[in-house]
C-alpha positions as CSV (number, residue, x, y, z in Angstrom):
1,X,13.4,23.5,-59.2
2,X,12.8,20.2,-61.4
3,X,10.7,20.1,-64.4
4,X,7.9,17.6,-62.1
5,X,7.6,20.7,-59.6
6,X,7.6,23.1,-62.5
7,X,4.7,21.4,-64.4
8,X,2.4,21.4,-61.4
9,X,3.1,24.6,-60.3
10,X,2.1,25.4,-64.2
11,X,-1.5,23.7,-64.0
12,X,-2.3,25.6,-61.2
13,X,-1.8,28.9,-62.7
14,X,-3.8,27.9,-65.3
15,X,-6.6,26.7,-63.8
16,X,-7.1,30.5,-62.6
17,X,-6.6,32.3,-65.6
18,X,-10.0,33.9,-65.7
19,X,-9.0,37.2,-67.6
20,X,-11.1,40.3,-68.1
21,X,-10.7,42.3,-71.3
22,X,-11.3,46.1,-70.9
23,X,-11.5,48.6,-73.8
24,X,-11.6,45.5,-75.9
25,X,-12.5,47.0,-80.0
26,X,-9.4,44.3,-80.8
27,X,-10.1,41.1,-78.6
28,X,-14.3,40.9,-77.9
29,X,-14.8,38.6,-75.3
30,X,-14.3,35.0,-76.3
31,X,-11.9,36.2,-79.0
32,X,-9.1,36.0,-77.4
33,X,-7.2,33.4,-75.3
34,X,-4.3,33.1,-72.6
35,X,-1.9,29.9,-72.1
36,X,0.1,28.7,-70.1
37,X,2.9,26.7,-71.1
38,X,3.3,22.5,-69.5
39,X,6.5,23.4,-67.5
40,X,5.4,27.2,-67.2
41,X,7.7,29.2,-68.4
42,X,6.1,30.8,-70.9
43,X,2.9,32.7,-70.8
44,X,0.6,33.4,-74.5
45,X,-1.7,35.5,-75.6
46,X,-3.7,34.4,-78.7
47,X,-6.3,36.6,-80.7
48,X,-8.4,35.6,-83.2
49,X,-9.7,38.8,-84.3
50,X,-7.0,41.5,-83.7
51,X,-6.6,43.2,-87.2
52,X,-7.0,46.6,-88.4
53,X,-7.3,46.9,-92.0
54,X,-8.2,49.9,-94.2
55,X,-9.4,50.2,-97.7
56,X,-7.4,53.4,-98.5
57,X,-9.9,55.1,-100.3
58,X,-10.4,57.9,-97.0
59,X,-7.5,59.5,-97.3
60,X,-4.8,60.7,-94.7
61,X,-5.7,59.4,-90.5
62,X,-5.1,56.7,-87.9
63,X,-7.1,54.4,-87.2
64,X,-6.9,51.8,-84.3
65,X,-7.4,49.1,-81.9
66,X,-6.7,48.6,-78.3
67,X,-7.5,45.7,-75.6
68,X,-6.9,45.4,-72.1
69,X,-6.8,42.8,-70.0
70,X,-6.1,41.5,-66.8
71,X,-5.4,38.5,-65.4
72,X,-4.7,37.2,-62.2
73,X,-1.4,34.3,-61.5
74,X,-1.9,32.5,-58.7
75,X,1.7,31.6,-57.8
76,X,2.8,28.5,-55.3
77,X,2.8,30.0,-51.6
78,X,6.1,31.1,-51.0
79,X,7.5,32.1,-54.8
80,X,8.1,35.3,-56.8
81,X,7.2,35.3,-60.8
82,X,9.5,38.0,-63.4
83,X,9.4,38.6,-67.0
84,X,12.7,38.1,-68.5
85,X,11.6,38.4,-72.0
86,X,9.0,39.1,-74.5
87,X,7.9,37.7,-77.6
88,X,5.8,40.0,-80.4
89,X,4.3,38.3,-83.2
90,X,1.9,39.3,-86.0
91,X,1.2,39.9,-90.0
92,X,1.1,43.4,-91.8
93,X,0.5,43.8,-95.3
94,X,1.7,47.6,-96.1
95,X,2.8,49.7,-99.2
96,X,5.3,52.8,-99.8
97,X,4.2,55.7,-96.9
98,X,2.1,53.3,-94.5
99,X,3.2,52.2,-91.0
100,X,1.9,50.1,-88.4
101,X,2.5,50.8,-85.2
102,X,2.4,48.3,-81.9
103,X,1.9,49.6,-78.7
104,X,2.1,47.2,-75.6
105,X,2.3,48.3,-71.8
106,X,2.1,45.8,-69.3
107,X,3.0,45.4,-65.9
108,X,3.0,42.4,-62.7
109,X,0.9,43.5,-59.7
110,X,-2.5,45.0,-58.8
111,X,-1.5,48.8,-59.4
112,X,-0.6,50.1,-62.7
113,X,2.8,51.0,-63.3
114,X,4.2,49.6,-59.6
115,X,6.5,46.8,-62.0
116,X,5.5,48.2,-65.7
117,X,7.0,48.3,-68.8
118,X,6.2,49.7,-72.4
119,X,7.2,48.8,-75.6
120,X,6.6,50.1,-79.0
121,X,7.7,49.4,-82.6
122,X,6.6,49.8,-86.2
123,X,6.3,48.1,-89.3
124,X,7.7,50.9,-92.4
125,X,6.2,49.9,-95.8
126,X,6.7,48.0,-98.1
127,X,6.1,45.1,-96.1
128,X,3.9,42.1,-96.6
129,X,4.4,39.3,-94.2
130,X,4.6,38.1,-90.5
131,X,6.7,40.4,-88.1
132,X,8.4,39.3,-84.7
133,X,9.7,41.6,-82.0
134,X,11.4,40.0,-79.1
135,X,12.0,42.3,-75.6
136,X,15.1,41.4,-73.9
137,X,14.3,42.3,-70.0
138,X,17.8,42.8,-67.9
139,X,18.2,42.0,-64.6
140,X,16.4,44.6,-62.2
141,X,14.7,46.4,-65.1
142,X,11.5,45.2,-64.4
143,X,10.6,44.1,-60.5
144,X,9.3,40.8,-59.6
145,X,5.9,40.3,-57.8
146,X,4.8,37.4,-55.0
147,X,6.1,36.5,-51.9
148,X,2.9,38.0,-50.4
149,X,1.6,40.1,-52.8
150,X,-1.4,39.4,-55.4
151,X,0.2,38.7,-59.1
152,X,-1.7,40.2,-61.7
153,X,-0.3,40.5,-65.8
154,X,-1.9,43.4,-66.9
155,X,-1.6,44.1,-70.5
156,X,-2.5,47.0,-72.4
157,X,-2.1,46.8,-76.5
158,X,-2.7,49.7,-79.2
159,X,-2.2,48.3,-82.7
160,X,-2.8,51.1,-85.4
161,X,-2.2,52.2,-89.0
162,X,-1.0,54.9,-90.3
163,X,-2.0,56.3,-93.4
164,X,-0.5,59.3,-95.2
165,X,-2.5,59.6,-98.6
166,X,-4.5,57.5,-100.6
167,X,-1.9,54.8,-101.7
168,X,-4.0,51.3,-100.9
169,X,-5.3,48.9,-99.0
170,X,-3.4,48.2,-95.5
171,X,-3.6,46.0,-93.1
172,X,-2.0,44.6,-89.5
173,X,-2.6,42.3,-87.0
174,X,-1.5,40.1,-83.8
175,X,-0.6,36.9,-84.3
176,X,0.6,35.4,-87.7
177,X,-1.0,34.5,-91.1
178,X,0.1,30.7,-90.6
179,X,-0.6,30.4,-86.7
180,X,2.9,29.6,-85.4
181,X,2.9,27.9,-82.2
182,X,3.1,30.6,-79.1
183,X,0.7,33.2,-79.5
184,X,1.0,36.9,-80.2
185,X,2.1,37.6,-77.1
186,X,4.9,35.4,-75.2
187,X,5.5,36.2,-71.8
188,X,9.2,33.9,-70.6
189,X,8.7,33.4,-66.7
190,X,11.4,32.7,-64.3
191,X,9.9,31.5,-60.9
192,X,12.0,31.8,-57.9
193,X,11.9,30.8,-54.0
194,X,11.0,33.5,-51.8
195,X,13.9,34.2,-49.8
């Protein structure tokens, strides 16, 4: 498919990007923002306010933040959409003994877990500074959607610190400190022809 196709197949996705947030203590509505990419092949999810911080005066505990949301692709009439990889970007400021951990399941479709996938990782202190995680997705681990049926990303994010005694201030969050270009999320698309 040539770039020309590409880039208006992209503007119509994202003129029906109308997401929902669920469960949303880390991205209140209008907080939050999805876009797509001119020739789209890359999906981003940008938050203004996703950070967790703690003042490390309470002692040992979790604490954490979670958003949902959904939001509907509407592909070209006869094409299937995959995720091939995943981008993860955001800042943690952490000492000796506290951990951030990020949490993301998502899936393609309008049922939960039909073509899911979850990933997790976490930030060890001492660390002060942005973090990126990137998701390689091999062929046939993660089924494509379209060709008939609705395309939905459905993401589902838990960011959350870990504390094991008093030893400081913490804090993490999605996206990074200087706003590089992408997002917190990247989702790389690969559009194909329905056979």
């Amino acid at each position: 498919m040539n770039w020309i196709l590409k880039s208006v197949f992209a503007c119509a996705w994202l003129a029906s990007l109308p997401a929902l947030a669920q469960e949303a203590n880390g991205c209140p509505e209008g907080s939050y923002s999805i876009v797509m990419s001119p020739d789209g092949t890359t999906l981003s999810i940008l938050f203004d306010q996703f950070t967790i911080e703690s003042s490390g005066i309470s002692g040992r505990g979790i604490q954490r933040k979670v958003c949902r949301i959904s939001s509907p692709l509407n592909l070209p009439a006869n094409y299937s959409i995959g995720v091939y990889k995943v981008d993860y970007r955001g800042f943690a400021k952490l000492v000796a003994k506290q951990q951030a951990e990020l949490d993301v399941q998502y899936f393609l479709g309008p049922r939960d877990n039909e073509h899911g996938r979850v990933f997790k990782r976490k930030v060890k202190g001492p660390h002060e500074g942005d973090y990126l995680f990137t998701e390689t997705i091999g062929a046939g681990q993660m089924k494509r959607v379209g060709c008939g049926t609705a395309a939905m990303l459905n993401v589902g994010i838990t960011l959350s610190l870990d504390i094991k005694q008093k030893t400081g201030q913490a804090m993490a969050s999605l996206d990074t400190t200087d706003a590089a270009p992408g997002g917190a999320l990247v989702y790389h698309l690969n559009l194909k022809k329905c056979p």
